[in-house]
C-alpha positions, 0 to 999 in steps of 0.5 A: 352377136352382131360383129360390127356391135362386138368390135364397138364394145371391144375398142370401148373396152380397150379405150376404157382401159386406156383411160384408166392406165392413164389415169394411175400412170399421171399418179405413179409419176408424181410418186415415182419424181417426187423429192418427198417421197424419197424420204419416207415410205407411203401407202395409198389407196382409192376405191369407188364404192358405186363400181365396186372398183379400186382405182389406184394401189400402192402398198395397199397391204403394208403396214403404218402407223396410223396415229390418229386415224385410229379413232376412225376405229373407235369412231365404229366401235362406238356407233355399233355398241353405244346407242344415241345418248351417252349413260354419265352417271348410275345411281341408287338412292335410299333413305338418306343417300343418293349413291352414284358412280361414273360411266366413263362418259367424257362430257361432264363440265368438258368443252362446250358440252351443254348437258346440265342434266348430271349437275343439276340432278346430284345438286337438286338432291335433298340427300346427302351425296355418296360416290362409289368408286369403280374398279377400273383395271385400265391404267391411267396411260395406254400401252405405247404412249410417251410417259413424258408426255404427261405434262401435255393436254393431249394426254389427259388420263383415262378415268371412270369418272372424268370431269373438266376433261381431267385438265386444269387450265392455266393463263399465265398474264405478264402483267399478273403476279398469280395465273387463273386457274380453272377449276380454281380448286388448284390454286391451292397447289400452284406454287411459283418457280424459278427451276422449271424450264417452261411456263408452267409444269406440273410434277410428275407424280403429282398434282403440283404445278410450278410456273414461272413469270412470264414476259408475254401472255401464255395459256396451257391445259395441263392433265391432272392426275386422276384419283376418286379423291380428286374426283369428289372434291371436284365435285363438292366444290362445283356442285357446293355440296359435300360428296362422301366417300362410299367407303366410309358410309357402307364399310364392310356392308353388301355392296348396293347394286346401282340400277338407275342411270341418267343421260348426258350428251348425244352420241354424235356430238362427242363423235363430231368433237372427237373426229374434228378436233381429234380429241384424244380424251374423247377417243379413250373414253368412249372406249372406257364406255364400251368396255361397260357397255360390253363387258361389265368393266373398265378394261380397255384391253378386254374391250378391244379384244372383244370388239376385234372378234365382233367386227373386225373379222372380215377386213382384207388385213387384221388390225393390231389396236391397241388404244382408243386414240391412237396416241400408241405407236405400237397401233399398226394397220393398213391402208386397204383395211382402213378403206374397209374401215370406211366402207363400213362406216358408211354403210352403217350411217351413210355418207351425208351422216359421216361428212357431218362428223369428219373435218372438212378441207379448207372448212372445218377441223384440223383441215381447216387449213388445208386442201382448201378449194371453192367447195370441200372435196376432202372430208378426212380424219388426219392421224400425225405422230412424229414422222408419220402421217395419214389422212382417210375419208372420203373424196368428191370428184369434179364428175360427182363420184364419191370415193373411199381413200387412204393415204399414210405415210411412216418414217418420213423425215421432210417437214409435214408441210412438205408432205401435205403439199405432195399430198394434196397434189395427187389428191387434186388428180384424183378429183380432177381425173375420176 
């Protein structure tokens, strides 16, 4: 080789490791002087797919809470075992009956899902309507959740047939003597009281609702407590049909084996509103669906276990999972895993498919108020319990990459807002610098 063209590449080479210390030194500065960081421990990582490369390291291979980050998790559980529209009811009919039970699926009356198809179906019907319990050996809660949580809409109870998100709604007016309710059915067990200490509460064990008058307008979607009881007469009351117990139509009969399904909702859009608004429902039920869809139940636990052994093997850290959601503190996993996790996802549906479905700085979701820019260079699932907090996605760089990033924080006792603020500093460095 020519010897004037090895000392050009050798003082590029040289150059380029110059500018890449650089780089990672301007970011260990901002670590290393800054207040916020002082008051917790942090884990970061960034990799540029199209090289190949890790571009910064820091405890990369610790382990953090990820709180909702978890839902990236379930987020590619799903997309490689549901399939693009989601199964809400199987059913069976014969002469007289239409006998139907639930997937799990979590659009039925929830949200700003438009699918009509399972109402209008069960209310079309000529038969009488019979519903047929499941068994489900998924308790109502996840291992590691607060139990006095139960009083919060993030907390909704998991079941095999969700319906209105398994949340009723509250509007407490100062001017109104009784609170609307919906579903209405509830009216039934709202009772006012002057004991409780806030608005309206609901008792533990069940479905009872105290409230009190209020001296400003106030509204709260409190989870109820799921049964196939409640279930059914939810359902004859929207439907205004009568729904059977199954047990009381076919007792001590052979089971009947129910063969046909209707659809509801695309996959994606309960991805998008999972991921977005990090709904924690959403993220349990799609676990509730998997475990079906593999295993033939409703275990949450067998399902994780199964899913590990399919697709997780290969991840630099293992994952300890233990819920759909991440509402569990006992979930535990990495940053260098959860840019595997990343990695992955794109290279199963691209990454103009996943910036559709991730929240995107300044723009949309639950970092529409945050790394706000004249174009979104962060598109991210935030994951936040008390005291710990993450954020992993995707980064644009002003020179057009597109990198794979976490960033998670545990045991930080700084206000959130403080956190995000350093945060964001040494994410504008990597987009500016990169």
């Amino acid at each position: 080789m020519n010897f004037r063209l090895l000392l050009l590449l050798l003082f590029l080479f040289c150059s380029s490791c110059a500018v890449f210390k650089s780089k990672t030194a301007s970011i260990d500065k901002i670590f290393n002087e800054a207040e916020t960081f002082k008051h917790g421990f942090s884990g970061f990582v960034v990799y540029n797919p199209a090289t190949q490369q890790t571009l910064y390291s820091k405890n990369a291979h610790k382990y953090f809470i990820p709180a909702s980050n978890t839902k990236l998790i379930t987020f590619y559980a799903s997309l490689k075992i549901l399939g693009d529209s989601i199964p809400s009811i199987t059913y069976k009919e014969n002469k007289d009956y239409l006998i139907f039970s639930g997937t799990g699926d979590p659009s039925l009356l929830y949200k700003d899902f438009n699918s009509n198809r399972v109402i209008d179906f069960l209310k079309n019907s000529t038969k009488k309507l019979v519903l047929k319990p499941k068994y489900v050996t998924t308790k109502r809660f996840g291992s590691g959740w607060a139990w006095d949580d139960y009083n919060d809409d993030y907390s909704a109870e998991r079941s095999a047939f969700p319906i209105y998100g398994n949340r009723v709604s509250f509007q407490l007016k100062k001017e109104a003597k009784l609170p609307i309710i919906y579903p209405n059915i509830f009216s039934d067990s709202t009772v006012v009281s002057t004991e409780i200490n806030q608005p309206i509460l609901r008792k533990e064990k069940q479905n009872i609702f105290q409230y009190k008058n209020v001296v400003e307008n106030y509204q709260k979607e409190i989870p109820f407590i799921t049964s196939e009881k409640t279930t059914a007469t939810l359902l004859s009351d929207t439907l205004r049909k009568e729904v059977l117990n199954y047990d009381d139509i076919f007792e001590n009969k052979n089971p009947i084996e129910l063969t046909d399904t209707i659809y509801s909702v695309a996959a994606t859009s309960l991805y998008k509103t999972m991921l977005q608004e990090s709904d924690n429902f959403i993220a349990e039920q799609l676990l509730m669906l998997c475990a079906d869809k593999l295993n033939k139940n409703y275990n949450s636990k067998a399902a994780i276990n199964t899913i590990k052994k399919m697709l997780f093997t290969y991840f630099s850290d293992p994952f300890y999972w233990y819920d759909g959601s991440g509402l569990s503190r006992y979930n535990l996993c990495t940053p260098q895993s959860l840019v595997d996790l990343i990695t992955e996802i794109v290279n199963e549906i691209g990454t103009d498919n996943f910036k559709k479905v991730l929240p995107a700085g300044g723009e949309s979701g639950s970092l529409k108020n945050y790394y706000i820019a004249d174009k979104p260079y962060i598109y991210a699932k935030t994951g936040s319990l008390r005291n710990n907090h993450s954020l992993s996605g995707l980064l644009l760089t002003k020179s057009g990459k597109t990198l794979y990033f976490s960033f998670m924080n545990s045991n930080y006792t700084i206000s959130s807002s403080q956190l995000k603020q350093t945060m964001e500093e040494i994410l504008k460095t990597v987009r500016d610098q990169y």
